[in-house]
C-alpha positions as CSV (number, residue, x, y, z in Angstrom):
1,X,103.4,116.7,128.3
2,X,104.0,120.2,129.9
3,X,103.3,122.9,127.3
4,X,106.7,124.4,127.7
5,X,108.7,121.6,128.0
6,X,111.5,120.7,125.5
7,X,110.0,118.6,123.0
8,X,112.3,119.1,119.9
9,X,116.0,118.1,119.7
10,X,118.0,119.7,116.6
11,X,121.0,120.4,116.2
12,X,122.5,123.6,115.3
13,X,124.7,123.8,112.0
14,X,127.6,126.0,111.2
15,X,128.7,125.3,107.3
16,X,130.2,127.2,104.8
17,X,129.9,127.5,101.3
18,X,133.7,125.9,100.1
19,X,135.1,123.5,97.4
20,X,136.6,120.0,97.5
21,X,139.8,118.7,96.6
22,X,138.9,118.6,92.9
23,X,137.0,122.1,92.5
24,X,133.4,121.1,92.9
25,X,131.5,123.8,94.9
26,X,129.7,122.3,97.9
27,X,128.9,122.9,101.3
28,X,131.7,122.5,104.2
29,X,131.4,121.4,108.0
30,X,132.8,124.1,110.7
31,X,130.8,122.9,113.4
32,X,127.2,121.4,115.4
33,X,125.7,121.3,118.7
34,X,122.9,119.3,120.0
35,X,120.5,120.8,121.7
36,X,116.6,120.2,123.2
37,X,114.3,123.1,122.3
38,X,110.4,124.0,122.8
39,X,108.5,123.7,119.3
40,X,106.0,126.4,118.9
41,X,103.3,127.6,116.2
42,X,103.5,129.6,113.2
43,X,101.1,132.6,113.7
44,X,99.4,133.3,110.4
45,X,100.9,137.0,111.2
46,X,104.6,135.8,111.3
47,X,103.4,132.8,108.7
48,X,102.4,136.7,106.1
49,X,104.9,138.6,107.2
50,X,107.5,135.8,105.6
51,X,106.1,135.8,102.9
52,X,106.0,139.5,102.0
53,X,110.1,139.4,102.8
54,X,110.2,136.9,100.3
55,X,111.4,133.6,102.3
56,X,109.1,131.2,103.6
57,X,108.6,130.1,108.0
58,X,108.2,126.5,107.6
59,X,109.2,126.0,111.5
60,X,109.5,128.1,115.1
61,X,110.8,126.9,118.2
62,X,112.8,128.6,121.6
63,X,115.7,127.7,122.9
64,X,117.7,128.5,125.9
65,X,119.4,131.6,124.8
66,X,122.7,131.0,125.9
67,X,123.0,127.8,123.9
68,X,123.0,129.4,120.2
69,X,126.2,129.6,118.9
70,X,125.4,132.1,116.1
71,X,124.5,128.9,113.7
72,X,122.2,130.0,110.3
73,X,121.4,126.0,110.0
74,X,119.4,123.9,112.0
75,X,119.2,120.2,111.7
76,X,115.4,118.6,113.0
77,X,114.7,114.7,112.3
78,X,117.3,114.7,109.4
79,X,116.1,117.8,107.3
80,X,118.3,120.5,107.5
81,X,116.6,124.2,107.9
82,X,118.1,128.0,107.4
83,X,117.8,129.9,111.0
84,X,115.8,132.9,108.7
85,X,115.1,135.0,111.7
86,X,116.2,134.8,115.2
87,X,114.0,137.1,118.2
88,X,115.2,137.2,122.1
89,X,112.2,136.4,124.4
90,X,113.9,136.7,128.1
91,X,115.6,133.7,128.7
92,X,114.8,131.9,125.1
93,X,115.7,132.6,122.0
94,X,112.6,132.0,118.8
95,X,114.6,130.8,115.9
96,X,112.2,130.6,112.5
97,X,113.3,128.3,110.1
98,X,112.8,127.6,106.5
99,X,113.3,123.9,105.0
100,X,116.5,123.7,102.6
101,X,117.1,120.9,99.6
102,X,120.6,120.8,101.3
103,X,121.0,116.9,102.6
104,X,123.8,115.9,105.0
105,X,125.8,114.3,102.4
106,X,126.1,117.5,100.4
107,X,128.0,118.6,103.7
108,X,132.3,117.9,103.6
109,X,133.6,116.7,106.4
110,X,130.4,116.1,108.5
111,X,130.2,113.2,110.6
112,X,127.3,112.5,112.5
């Protein structure tokens, strides 16, 4: 393997927070897109810098930059992150993520 070459497939998330037909708060489904990103490290610098804004990095990767869609959710081997931070790199895009307790079947109307 290259060291830039895609080695991460997610798919990017767009939910809101919404209720169902009985009143029960919950998360619904606007939208997703699959795409193939480039994972990268955690620098213990970024890895600090989280944790003195109060959230934790638990994840970094690139992407093309034209393929975000302005998603805050990332789904990666059936966890699903929050896009915490996102920083333009020429043509990629870094996204750092942070691991949610939100599981696909808290999501209305998703369909995988």
């Amino acid at each position: 393997m290259f060291p830039s070459s895609p080695n991460i497939r997610l798919t990017l998330l767009k939910i809101k927070l919404s209720k169902d037909e009985i009143g029960n708060q919950g998360y619904g489904f606007i939208s997703k897109k699959e795409v193939i990103g480039i994972s990268k490290s955690v620098t213990s610098k970024e890895y600090y810098e989280s944790k003195k804004n109060e959230y934790k990095v638990d994840m970094a990767l690139k992407i093309q930059s034209f393929l975000y869609d302005g998603s805050k959710y990332a789904i990666i081997d059936d966890l699903i992150y929050q896009i915490e931070r996102t920083y333009l790199q020429g043509q990629f895009l870094e996204l750092y993520l942070m691991e949610t307790k939100i599981k696909v079947s808290d999501i209305y109307g998703y369909v995988e």
